[in-house]
Kinemage of the C-alpha trace (Angstrom):
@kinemage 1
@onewidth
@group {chain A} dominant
@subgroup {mainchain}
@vectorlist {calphas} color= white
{ca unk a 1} P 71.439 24.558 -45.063
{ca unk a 2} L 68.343 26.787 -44.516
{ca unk a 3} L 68.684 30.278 -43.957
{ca unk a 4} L 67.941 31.399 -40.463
{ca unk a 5} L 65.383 33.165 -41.660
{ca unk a 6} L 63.100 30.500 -42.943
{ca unk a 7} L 63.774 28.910 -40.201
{ca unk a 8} L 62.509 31.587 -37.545
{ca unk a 9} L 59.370 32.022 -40.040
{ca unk a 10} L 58.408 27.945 -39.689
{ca unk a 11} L 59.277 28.266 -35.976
{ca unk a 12} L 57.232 31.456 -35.467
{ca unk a 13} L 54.194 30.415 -37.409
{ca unk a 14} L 53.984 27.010 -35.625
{ca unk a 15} L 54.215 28.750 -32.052
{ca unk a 16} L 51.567 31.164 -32.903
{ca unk a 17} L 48.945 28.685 -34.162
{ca unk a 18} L 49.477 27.091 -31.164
{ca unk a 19} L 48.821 30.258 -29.011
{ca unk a 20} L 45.331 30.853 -30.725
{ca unk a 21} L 44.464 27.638 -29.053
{ca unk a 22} L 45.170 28.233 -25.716
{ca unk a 23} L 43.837 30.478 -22.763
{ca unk a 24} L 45.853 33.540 -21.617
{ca unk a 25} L 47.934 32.021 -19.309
{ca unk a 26} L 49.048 29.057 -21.508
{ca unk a 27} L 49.722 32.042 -24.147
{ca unk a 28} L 52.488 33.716 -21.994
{ca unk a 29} L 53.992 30.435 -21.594
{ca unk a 30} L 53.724 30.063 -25.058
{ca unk a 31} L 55.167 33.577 -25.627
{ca unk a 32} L 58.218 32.907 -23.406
{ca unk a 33} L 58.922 29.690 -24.911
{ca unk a 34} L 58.958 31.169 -28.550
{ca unk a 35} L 61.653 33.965 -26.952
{ca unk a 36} L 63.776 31.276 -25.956
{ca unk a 37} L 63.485 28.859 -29.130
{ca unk a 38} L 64.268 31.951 -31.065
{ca unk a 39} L 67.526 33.040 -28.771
{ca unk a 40} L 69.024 29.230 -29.022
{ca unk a 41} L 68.321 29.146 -32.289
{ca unk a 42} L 70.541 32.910 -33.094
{ca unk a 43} L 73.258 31.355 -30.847
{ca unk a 44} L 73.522 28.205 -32.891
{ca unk a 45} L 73.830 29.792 -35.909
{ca unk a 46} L 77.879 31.035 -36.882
{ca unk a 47} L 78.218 35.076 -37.098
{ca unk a 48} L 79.083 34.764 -40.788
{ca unk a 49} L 75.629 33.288 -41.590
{ca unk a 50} L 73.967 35.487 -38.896
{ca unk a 51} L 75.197 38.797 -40.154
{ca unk a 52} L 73.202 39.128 -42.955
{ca unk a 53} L 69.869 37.285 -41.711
{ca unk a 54} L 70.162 38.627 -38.139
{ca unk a 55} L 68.876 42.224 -39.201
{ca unk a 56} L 65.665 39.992 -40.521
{ca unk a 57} L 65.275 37.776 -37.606
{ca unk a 58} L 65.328 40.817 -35.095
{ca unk a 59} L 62.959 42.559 -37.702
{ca unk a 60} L 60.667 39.207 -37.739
{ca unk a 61} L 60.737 38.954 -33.714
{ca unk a 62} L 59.736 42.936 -33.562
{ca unk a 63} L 56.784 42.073 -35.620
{ca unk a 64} L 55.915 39.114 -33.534
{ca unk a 65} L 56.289 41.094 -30.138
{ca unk a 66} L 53.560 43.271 -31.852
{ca unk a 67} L 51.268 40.732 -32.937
{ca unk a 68} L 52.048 39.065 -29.780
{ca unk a 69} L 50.520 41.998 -28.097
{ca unk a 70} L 47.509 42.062 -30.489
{ca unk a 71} L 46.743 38.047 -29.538
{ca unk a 72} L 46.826 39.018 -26.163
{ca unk a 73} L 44.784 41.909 -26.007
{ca unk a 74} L 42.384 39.444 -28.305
{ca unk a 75} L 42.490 36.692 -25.965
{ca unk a 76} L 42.090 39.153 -23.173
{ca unk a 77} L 38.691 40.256 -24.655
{ca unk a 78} L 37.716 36.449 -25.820
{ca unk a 79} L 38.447 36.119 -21.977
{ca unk a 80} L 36.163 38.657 -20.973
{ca unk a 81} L 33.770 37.637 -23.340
{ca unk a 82} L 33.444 33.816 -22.025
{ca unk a 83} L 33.459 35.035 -18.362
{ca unk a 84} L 30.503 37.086 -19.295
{ca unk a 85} L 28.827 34.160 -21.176
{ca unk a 86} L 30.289 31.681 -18.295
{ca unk a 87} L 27.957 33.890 -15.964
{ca unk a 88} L 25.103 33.681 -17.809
{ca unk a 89} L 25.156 29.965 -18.299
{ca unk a 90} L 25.805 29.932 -14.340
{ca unk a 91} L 23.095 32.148 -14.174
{ca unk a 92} L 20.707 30.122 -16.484
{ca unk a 93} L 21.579 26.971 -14.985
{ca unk a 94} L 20.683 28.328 -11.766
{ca unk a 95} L 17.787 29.372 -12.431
{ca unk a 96} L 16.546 26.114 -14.394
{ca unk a 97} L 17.476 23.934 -11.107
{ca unk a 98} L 15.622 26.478 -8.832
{ca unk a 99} L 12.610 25.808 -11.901
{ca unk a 100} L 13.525 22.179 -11.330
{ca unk a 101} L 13.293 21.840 -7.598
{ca unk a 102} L 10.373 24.053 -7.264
{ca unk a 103} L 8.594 21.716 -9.983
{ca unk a 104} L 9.382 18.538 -7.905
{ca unk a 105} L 8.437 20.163 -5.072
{ca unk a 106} L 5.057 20.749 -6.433
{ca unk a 107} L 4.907 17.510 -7.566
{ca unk a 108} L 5.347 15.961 -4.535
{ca unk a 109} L 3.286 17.708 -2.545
{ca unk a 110} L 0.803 16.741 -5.659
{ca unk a 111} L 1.593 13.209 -4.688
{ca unk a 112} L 0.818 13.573 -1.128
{ca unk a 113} L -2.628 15.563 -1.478
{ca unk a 114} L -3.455 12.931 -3.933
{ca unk a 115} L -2.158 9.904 -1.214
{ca unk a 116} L -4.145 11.478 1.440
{ca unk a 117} L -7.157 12.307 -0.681
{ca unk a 118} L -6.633 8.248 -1.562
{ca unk a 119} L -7.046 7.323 2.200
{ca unk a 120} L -9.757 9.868 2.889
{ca unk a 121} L -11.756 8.297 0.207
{ca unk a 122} L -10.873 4.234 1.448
{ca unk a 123} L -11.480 5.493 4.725
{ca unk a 124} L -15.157 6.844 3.569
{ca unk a 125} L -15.813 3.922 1.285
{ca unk a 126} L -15.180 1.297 4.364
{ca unk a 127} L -17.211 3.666 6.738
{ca unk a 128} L -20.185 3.489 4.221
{ca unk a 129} L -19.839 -0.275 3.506
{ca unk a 130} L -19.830 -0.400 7.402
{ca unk a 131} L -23.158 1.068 7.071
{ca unk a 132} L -24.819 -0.488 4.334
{ca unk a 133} L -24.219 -3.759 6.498
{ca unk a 134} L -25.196 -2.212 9.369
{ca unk a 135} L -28.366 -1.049 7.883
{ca unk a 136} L -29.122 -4.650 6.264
{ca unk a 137} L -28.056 -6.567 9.080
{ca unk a 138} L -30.657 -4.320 11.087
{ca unk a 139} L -33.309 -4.782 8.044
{ca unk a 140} L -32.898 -8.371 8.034
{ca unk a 141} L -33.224 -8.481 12.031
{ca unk a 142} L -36.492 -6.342 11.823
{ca unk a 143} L -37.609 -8.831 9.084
{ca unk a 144} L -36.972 -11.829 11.255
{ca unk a 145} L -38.390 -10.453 14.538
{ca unk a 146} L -41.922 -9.151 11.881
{ca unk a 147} L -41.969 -13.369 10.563
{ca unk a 148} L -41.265 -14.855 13.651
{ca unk a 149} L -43.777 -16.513 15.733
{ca unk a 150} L -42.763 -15.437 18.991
{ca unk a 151} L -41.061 -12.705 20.004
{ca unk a 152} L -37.826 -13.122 21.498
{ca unk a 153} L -34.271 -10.906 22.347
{ca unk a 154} L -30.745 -10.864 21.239
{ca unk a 155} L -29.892 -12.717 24.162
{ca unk a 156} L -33.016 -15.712 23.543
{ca unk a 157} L -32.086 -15.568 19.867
{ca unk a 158} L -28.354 -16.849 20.763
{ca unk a 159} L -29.602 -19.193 23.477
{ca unk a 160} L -31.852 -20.770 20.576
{ca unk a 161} L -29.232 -20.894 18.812
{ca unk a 162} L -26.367 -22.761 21.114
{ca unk a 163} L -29.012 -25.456 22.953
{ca unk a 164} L -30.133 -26.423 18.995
{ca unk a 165} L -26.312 -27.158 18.590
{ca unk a 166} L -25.606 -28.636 21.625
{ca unk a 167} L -28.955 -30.974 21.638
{ca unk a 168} L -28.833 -31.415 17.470
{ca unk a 169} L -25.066 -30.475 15.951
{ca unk a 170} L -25.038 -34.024 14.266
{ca unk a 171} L -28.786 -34.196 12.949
{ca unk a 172} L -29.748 -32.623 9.400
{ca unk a 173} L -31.814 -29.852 9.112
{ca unk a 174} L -35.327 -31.336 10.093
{ca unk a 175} L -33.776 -32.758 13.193
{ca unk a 176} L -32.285 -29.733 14.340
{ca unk a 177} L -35.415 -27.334 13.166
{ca unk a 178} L -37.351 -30.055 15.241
{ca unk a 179} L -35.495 -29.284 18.429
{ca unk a 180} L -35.960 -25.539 17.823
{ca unk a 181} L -39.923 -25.944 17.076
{ca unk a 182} L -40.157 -28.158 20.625
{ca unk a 183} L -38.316 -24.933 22.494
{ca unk a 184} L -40.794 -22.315 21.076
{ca unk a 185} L -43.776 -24.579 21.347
{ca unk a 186} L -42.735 -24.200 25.404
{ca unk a 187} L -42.886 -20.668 25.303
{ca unk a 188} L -46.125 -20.739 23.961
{ca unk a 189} L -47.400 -22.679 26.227
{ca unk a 190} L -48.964 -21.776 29.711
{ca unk a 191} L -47.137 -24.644 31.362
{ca unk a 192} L -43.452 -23.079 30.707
{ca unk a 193} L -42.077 -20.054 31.137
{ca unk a 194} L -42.416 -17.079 29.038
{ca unk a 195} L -39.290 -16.483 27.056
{ca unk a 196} L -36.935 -18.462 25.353
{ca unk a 197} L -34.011 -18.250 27.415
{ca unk a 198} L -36.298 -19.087 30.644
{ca unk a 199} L -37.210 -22.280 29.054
{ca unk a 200} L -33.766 -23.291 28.268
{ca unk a 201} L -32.270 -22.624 31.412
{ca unk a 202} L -35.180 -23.732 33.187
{ca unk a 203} L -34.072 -26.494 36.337
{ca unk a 204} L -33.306 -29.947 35.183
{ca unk a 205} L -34.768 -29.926 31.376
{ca unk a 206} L -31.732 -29.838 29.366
{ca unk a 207} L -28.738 -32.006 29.531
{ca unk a 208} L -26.137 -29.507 27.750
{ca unk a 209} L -26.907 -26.505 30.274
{ca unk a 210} L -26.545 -29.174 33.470
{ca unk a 211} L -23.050 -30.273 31.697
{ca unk a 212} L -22.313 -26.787 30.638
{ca unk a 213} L -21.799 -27.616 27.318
{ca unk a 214} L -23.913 -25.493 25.753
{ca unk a 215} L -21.346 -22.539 26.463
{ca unk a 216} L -18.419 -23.972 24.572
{ca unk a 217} L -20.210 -25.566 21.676
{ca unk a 218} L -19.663 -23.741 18.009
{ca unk a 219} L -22.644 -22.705 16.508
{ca unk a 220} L -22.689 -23.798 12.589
{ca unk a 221} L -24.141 -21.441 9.920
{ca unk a 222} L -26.001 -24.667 9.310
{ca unk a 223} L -27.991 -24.440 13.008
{ca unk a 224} L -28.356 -20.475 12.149
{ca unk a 225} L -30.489 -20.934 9.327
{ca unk a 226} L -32.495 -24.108 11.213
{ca unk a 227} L -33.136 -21.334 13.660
{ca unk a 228} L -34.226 -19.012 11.629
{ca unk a 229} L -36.935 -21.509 10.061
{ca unk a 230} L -38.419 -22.652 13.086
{ca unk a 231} L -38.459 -18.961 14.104
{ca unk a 232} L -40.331 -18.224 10.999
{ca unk a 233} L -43.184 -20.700 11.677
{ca unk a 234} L -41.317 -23.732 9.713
{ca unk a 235} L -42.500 -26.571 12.521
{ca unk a 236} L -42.220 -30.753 11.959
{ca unk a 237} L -42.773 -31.268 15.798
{ca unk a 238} L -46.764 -31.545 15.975
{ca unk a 239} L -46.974 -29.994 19.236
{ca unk a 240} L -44.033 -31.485 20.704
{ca unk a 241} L -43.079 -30.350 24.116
{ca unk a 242} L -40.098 -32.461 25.131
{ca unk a 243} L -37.699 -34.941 23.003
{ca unk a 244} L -34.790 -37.657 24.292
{ca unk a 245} L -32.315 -39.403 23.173
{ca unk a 246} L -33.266 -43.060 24.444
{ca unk a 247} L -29.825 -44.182 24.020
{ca unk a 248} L -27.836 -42.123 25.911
{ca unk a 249} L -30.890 -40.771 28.187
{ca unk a 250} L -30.579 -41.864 32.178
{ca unk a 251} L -32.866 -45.287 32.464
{ca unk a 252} L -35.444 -43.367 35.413
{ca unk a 253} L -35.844 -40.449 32.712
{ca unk a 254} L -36.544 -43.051 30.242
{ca unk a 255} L -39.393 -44.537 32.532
{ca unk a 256} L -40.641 -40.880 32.942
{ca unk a 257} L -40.676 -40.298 29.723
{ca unk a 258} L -42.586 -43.826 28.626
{ca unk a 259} L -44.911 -43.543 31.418
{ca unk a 260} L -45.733 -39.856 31.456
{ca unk a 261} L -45.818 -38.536 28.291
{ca unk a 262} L -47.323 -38.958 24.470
{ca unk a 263} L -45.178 -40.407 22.256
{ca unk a 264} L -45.201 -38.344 18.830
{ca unk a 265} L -42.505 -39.044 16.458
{ca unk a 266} L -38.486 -40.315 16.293
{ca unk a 267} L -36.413 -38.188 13.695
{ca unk a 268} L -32.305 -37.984 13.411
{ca unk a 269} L -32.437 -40.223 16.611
{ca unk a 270} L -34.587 -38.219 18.940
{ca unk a 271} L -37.915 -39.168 19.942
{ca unk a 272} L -40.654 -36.663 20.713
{ca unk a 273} L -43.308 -36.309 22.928
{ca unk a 274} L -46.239 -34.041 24.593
């Protein structure tokens, strides 16, 4: 049987290793549990075996009150110590998020200078293009109006345009530069009036301004540039001053057309006179 002794030794080493691993609190716990390990273990033990050993064991738990006081002052100062460096970590941690939301902060107002810089510059790019088109658009208008062979508004310029497509949509682009040349060859003349849109709205001369159709045909990019040919002296008409469709013309305009007029030409299923 082991003396007491050794035994309060193995018990008190064990305990105290454990203590050095544990915060203060856990430490008195530890403290108080050693005290009573130690006092169950005395009372186990028979007087006869005690007697000699006991002198020891008191001797033994003296000297472990006293280092016991030692640890805690120890652990009292390790405390101190890691509150201190507990702080400072706080401290520094603190300080790096304040770094860290300052620096997206930054970054996003960054990102919203650069988004509004972004739309500044579309905005300026689409009010230049809108320019430049402008400009070329008003270039190419000036160069028309400089070519053309009679002068004409906005306003004749779109009539031209709709009584070509309403008279010659289906024809090719003779027929329907043909159609144009017989409408400016009227303005030139003294017998007609003096503008374009006089001479198509003039009484009883076109069959697509008494039916109205010439306001809700669709002018084709096709009959634009026709337009703009005849416009720019392109003529097939040879003096032409009036045109029909025999098939679908009234028979008494027929007659007035046969008995009246010069015949000149047929193209795209028009026949022209003067």
């Amino acid at each position: 049987m082991p003396s007491i002794y050794s035994f309060l030794q193995t018990a008190y080493q064990f305990i105290r290793s454990l203590v050095v691993r544990v915060t203060k609190k856990m430490y008195r716990t530890a403290a108080v549990f050693m005290t009573g390990a130690v006092v169950v273990t005395v009372v186990t033990f028979d007087s006869g075996s005690f007697s000699g050993a006991g002198r020891n064991a008191a001797s033994a738990y003296h000297e472990s009150e006293e280092e016991d006081t030692h640890l805690s002052d120890t652990a009292q100062s390790e405390e101190g110590i890691s509150m201190e460096a507990l702080k400072e970590l706080q401290l520094a941690a603190s300080n790096e998020e304040c770094q860290h939301l300052i620096g997206r902060m930054l970054e996003r107002n960054i990102q919203d200078e650069l988004a509004k810089s972004a739309l500044e510059v579309e905005a300026i790019e689409k009010e230049v293009l809108m320019q430049t088109q402008q400009a070329a658009q008003e270039a190419e208008e000036k160069e028309r109006l400089e070519r053309a062979v009679i002068s004409y508004t906005e306003q004749d310029y779109q009539v031209l345009q709709r009584i070509v497509q309403a008279e010659a949509g289906i024809c090719d682009d003779k027929g329907k530069i043909m159609v144009a040349n017989v409408i400016i060859n009227r303005v030139r003349s003294r017998e007609f009036p003096d503008t374009i849109t006089e001479v198509v709205y003039e009484r009883s001369q076109f069959s697509p301004v008494m039916d109205g159709s010439i306001n809700t045909c669709r002018v084709t990019q096709q009959t634009v540039d026709c337009v703009d040919r005849a416009l720019a002296g392109e003529d097939y008409s040879d003096g032409a001053l009036y045109f029909m469709n025999r098939g679908v013309s009234a028979s008494s305009n027929v007659r007035w057309f046969d008995g009246r007029l010069t015949y000149v030409k047929s193209h795209g299923g028009h026949e022209f006179f003067k």
